[in-house]
PyMOL CGO cylinders between C-alpha atoms (Angstrom):
from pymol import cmd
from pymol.cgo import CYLINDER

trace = [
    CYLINDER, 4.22, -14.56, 6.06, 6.97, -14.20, 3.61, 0.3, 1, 1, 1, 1, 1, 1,
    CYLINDER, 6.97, -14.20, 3.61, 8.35, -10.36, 2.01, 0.3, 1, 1, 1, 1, 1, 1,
    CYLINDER, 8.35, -10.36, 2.01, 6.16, -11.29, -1.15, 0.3, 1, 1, 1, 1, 1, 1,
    CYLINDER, 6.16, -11.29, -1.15, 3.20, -12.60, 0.43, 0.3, 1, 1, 1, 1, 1, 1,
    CYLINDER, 3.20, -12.60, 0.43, 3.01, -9.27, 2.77, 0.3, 1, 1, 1, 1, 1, 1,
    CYLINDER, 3.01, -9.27, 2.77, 3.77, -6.94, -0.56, 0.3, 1, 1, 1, 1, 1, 1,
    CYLINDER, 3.77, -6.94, -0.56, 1.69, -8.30, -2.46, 0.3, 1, 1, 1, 1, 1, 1,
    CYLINDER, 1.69, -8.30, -2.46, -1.27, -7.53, 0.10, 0.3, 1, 1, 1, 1, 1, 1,
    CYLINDER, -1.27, -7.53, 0.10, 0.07, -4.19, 0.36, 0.3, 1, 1, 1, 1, 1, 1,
    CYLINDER, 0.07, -4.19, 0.36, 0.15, -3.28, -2.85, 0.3, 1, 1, 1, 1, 1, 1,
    CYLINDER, 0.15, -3.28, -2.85, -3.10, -5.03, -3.27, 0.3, 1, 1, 1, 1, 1, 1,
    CYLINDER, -3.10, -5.03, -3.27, -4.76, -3.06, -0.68, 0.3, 1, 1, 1, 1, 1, 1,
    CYLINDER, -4.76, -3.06, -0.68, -2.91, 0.20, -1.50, 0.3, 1, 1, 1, 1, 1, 1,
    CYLINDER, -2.91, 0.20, -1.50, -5.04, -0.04, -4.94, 0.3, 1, 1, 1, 1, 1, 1,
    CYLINDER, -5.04, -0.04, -4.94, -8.33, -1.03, -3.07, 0.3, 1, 1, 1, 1, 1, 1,
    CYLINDER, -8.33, -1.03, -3.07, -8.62, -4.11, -5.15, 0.3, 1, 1, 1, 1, 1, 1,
    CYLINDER, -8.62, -4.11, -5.15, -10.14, -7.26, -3.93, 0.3, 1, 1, 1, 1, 1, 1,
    CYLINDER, -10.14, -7.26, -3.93, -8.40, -10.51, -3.99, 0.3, 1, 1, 1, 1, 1, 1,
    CYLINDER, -8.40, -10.51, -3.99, -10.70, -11.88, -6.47, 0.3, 1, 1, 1, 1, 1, 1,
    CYLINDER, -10.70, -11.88, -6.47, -10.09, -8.47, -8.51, 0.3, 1, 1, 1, 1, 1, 1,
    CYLINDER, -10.09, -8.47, -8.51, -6.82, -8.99, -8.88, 0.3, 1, 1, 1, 1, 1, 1,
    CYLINDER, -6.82, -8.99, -8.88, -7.22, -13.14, -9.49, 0.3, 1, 1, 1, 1, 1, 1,
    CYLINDER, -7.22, -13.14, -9.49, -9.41, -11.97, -12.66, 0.3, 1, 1, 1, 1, 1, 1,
    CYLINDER, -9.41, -11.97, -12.66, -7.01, -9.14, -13.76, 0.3, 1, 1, 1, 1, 1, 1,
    CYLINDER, -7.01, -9.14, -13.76, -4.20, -11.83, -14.15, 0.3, 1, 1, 1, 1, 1, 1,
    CYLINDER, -4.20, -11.83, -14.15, -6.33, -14.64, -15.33, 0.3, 1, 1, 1, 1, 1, 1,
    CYLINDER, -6.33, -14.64, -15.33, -6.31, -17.19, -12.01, 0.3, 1, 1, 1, 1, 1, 1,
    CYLINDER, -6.31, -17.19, -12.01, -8.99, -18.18, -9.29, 0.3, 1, 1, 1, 1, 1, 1,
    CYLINDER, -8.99, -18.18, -9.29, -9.17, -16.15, -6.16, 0.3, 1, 1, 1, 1, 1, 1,
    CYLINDER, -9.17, -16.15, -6.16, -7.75, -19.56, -4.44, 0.3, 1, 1, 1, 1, 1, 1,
    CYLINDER, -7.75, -19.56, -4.44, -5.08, -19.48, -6.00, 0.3, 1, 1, 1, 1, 1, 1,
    CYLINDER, -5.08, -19.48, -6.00, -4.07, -15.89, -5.27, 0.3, 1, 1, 1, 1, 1, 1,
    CYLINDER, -4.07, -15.89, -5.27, -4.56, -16.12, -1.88, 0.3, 1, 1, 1, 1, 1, 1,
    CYLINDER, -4.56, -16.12, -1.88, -1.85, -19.24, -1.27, 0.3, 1, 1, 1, 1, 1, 1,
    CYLINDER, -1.85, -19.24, -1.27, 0.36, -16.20, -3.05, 0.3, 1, 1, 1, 1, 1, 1,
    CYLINDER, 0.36, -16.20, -3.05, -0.39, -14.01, -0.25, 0.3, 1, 1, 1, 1, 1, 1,
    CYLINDER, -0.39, -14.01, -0.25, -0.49, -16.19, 2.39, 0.3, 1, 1, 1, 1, 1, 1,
    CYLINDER, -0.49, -16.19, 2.39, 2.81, -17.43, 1.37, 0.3, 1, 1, 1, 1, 1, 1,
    CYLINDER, 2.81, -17.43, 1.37, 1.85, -21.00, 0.57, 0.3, 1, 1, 1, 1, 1, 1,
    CYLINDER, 1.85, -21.00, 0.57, 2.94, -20.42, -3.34, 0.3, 1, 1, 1, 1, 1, 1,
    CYLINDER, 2.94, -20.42, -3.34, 5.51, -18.57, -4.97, 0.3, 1, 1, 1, 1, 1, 1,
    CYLINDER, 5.51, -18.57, -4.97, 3.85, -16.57, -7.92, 0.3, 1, 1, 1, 1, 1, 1,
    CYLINDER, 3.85, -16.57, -7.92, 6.69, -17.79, -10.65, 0.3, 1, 1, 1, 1, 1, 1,
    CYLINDER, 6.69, -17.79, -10.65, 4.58, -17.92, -13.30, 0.3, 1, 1, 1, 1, 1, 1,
    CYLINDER, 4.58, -17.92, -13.30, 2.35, -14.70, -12.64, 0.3, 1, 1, 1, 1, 1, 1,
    CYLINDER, 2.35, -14.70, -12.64, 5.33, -12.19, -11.94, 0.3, 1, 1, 1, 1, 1, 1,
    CYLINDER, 5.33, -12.19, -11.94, 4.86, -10.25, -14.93, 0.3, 1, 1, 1, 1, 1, 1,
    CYLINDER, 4.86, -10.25, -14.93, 1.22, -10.10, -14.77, 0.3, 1, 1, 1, 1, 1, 1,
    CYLINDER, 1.22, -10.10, -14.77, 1.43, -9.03, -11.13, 0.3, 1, 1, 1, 1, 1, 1,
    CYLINDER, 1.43, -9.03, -11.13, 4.32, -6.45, -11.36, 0.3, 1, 1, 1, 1, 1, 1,
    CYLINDER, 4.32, -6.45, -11.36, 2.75, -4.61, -14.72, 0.3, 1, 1, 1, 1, 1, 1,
    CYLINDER, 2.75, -4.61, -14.72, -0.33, -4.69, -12.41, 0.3, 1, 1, 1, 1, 1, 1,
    CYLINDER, -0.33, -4.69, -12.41, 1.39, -3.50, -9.07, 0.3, 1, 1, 1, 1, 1, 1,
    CYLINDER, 1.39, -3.50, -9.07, 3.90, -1.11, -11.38, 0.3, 1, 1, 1, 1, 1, 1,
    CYLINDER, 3.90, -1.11, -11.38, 6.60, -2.64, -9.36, 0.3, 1, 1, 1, 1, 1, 1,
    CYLINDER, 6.60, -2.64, -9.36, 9.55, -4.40, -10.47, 0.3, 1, 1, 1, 1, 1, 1,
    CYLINDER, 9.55, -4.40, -10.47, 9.72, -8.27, -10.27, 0.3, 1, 1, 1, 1, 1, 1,
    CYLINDER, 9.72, -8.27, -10.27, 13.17, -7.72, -7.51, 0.3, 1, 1, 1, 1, 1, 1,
    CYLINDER, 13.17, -7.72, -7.51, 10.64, -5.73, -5.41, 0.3, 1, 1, 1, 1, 1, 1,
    CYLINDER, 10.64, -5.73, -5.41, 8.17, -8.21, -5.75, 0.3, 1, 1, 1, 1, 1, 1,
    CYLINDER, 8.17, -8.21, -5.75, 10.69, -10.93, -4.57, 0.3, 1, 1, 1, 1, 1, 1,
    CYLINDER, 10.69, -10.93, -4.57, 12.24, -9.19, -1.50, 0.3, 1, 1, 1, 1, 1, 1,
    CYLINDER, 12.24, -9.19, -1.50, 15.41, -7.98, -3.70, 0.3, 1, 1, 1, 1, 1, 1,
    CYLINDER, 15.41, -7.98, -3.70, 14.51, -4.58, -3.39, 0.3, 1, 1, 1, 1, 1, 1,
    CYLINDER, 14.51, -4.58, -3.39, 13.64, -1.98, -0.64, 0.3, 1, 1, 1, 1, 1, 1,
    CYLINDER, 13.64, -1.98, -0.64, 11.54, 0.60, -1.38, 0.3, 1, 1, 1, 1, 1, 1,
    CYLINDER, 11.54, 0.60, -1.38, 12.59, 4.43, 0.49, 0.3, 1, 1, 1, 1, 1, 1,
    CYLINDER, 12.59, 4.43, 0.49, 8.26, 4.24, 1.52, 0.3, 1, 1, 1, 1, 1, 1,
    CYLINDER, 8.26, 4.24, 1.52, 8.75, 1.04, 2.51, 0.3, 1, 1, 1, 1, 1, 1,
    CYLINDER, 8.75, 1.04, 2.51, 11.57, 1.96, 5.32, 0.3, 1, 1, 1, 1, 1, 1,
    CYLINDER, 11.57, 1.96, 5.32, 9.29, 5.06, 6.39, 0.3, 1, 1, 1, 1, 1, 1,
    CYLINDER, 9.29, 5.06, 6.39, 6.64, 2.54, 7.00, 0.3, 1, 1, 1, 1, 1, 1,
    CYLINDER, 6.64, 2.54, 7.00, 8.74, 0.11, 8.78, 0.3, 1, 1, 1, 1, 1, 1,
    CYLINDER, 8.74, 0.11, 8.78, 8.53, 2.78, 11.59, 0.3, 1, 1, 1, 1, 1, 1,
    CYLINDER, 8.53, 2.78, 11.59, 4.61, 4.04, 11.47, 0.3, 1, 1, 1, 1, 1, 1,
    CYLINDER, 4.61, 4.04, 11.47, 2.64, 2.36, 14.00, 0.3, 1, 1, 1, 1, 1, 1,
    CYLINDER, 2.64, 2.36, 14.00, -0.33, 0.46, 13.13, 0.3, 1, 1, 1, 1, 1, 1,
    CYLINDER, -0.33, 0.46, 13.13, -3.19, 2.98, 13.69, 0.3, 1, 1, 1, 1, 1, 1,
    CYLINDER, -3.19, 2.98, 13.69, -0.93, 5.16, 11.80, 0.3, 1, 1, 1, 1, 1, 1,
    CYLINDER, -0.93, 5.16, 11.80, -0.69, 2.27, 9.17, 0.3, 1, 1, 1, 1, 1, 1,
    CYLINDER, -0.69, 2.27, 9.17, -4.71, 1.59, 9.26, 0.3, 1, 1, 1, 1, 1, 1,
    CYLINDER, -4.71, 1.59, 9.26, -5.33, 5.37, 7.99, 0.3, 1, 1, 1, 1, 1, 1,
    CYLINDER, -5.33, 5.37, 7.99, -2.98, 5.76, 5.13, 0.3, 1, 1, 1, 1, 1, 1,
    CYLINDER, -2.98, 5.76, 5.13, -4.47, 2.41, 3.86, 0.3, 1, 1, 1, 1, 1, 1,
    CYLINDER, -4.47, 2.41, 3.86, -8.09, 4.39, 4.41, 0.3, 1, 1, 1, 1, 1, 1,
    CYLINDER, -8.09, 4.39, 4.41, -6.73, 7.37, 2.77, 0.3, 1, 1, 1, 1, 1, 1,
    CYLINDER, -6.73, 7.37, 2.77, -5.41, 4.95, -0.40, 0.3, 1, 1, 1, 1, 1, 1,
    CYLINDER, -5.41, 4.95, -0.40, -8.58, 3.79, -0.88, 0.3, 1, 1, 1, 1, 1, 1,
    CYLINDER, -8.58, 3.79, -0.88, -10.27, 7.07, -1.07, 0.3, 1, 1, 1, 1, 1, 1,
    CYLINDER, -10.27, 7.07, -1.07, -11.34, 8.64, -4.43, 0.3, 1, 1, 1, 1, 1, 1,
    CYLINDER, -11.34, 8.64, -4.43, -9.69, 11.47, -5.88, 0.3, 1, 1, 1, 1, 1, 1,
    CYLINDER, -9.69, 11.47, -5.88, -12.62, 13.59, -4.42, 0.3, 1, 1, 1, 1, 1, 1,
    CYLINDER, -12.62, 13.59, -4.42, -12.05, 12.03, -0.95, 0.3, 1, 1, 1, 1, 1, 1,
    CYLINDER, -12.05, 12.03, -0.95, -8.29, 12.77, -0.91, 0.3, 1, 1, 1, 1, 1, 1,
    CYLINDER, -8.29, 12.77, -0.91, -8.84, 16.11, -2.46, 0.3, 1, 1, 1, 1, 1, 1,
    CYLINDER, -8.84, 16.11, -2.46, -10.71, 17.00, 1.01, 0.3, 1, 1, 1, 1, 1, 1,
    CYLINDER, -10.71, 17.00, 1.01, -8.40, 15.15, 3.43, 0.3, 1, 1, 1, 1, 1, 1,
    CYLINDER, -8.40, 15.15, 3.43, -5.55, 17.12, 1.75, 0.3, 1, 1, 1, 1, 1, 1,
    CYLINDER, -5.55, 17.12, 1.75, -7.20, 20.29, 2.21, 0.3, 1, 1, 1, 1, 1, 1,
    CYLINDER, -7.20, 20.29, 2.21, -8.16, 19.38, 6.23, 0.3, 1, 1, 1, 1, 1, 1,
    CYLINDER, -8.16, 19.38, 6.23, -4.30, 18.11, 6.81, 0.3, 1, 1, 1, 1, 1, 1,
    CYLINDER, -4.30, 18.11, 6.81, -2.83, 21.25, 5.66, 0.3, 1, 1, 1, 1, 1, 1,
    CYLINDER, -2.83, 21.25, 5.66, -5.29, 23.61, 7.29, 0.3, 1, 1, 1, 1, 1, 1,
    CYLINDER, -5.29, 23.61, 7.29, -4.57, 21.43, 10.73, 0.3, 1, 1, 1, 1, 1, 1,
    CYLINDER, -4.57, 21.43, 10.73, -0.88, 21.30, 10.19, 0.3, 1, 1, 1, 1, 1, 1,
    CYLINDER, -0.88, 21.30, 10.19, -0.94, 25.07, 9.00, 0.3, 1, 1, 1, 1, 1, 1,
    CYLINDER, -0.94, 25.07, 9.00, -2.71, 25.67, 12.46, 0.3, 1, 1, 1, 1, 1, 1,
    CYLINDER, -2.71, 25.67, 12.46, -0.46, 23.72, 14.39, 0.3, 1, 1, 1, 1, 1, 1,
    CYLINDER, -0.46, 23.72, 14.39, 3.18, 25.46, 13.01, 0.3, 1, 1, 1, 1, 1, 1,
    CYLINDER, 3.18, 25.46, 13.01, 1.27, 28.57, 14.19, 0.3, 1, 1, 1, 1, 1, 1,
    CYLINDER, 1.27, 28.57, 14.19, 0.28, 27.54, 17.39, 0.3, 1, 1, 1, 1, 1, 1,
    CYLINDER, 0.28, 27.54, 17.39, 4.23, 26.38, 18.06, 0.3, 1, 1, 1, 1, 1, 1,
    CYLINDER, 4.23, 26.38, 18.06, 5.59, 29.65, 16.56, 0.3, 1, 1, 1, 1, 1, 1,
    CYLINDER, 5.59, 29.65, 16.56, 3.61, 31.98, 18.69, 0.3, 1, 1, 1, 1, 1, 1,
    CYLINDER, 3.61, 31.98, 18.69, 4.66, 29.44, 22.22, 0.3, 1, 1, 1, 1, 1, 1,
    CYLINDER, 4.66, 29.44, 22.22, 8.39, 30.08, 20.92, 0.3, 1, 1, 1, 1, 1, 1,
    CYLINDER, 8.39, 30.08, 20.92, 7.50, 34.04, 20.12, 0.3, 1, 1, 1, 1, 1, 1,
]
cmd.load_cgo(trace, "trace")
């Protein structure tokens, strides 16, 4: 898989959209799309569609461009990976509660290694 085929499937996935969602949203067939992500097709004549969709830039898009998340992620392993894709696709509601639950659990754990250094 080439660097656009794999971003756009991130970014794709990061915004919980389908593959025929985003086919429709730029006005091609989900076929189509998916030789884009499967990196059978360059998507030269959907870049603009797909980067005012993605709210990326068009070098991102075509492996020009590193992202500082996308380093971080280089180094996440994949269960890690699997969850913040879960958490992505939560609604505001849903990552209103995981937010709360991470910080009470990190809160917890800063004062569990504080008092084992006290």
């Amino acid at each position: 898989m080439n660097i656009t085929a794999s971003r756009l499937r991130m970014l794709r996935e990061a915004k919980g959209l389908s593959q025929r969602e985003v086919a429709e949203r730029i006005g091609m067939t989900r076929a189509a799309y998916n030789k884009y992500e499967r990196g059978f097709s360059r998507p030269v004549r959907k870049l603009d569609e797909l980067t005012a969709l993605f709210g990326v830039t068009t070098d991102y898009l075509l492996g020009r461009d590193a992202t500082p998340f996308e380093s971080e992620m280089a180094a996440v392993d994949s269960h890690d990976h699997d969850q913040m894709r879960k958490y992505l696709a939560l609604s505001d509601e849903g990552k209103r509660i995981v937010d709360i639950t991470l910080d009470a659990v990190h809160e917890r754990e800063r004062r569990i290694e504080r008092d084992s250094q006290a």
